[in-house]
N, C-alpha and C positions, 0 to 999 in steps of 0.2 A: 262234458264241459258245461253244460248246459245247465244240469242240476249240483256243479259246484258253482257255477254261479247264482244259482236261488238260494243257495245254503246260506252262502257269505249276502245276498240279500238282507235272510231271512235274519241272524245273525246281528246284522248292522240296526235292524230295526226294532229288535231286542233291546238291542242295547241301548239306541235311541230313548225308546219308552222306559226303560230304567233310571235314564238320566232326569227325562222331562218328571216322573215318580220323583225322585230324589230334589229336584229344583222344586216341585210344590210343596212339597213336606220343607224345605229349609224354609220358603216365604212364608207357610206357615206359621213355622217356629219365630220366627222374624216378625211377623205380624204380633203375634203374641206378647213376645218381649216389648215390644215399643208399645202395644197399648197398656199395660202393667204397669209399665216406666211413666207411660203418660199421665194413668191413674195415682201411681204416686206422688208425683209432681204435680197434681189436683189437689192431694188431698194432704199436700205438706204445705205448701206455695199460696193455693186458693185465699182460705182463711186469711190470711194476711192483707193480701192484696184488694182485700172487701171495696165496691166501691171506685176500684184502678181497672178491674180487668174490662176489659171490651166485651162487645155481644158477639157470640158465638165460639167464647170460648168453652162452656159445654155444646156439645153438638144435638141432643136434645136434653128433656127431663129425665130420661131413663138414664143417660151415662151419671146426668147428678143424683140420682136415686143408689146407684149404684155403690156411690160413696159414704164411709161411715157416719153414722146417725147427726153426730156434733157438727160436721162439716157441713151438711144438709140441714142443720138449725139454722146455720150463722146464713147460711144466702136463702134460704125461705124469710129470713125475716127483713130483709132486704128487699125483696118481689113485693112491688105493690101492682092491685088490684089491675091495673092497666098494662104491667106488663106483661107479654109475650113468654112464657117459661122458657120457649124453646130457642130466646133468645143467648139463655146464663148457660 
């Protein structure tokens, strides 16, 4: 009795760990999507809004680096000497 109950333990905990596997791989994937989706909404939206958007809507220089050349023309020439990059 004893060692079917370590089975069905062992078993439960298996399968636990397969679940909590399969929960990080979807957040994963999930993370992904939404920062993609974010970046496109950057770099469709941004341009536009030159001048409107608030500070911190890049989270730093490297996310705006990140983004195609044209798009990182139009707000470098916006950034003057005193501001903070890590503000855009």
């Amino acid at each position: 009795m004893l060692e079917e109950h370590r089975e069905r333990r062992k078993i439960q905990r298996e399968k636990e760990e397969e679940e909590r596997r399969q929960d990080e791989t979807r957040q994963a994937m999930e993370d992904r999507a939404i920062a993609e989706e974010r970046r496109r909404i950057l770099e469709q939206h941004a341009p536009l809004l030159m001048g409107f958007l608030p500070p911190g809507v890049f989270r730093d220089l490297d996310e705006l680096i990140t983004l195609p050349g044209h798009v990182q023309a139009q707000f470098k020439r916006q950034l003057r000497p005193q501001d903070d990059p890590d503000l855009w």
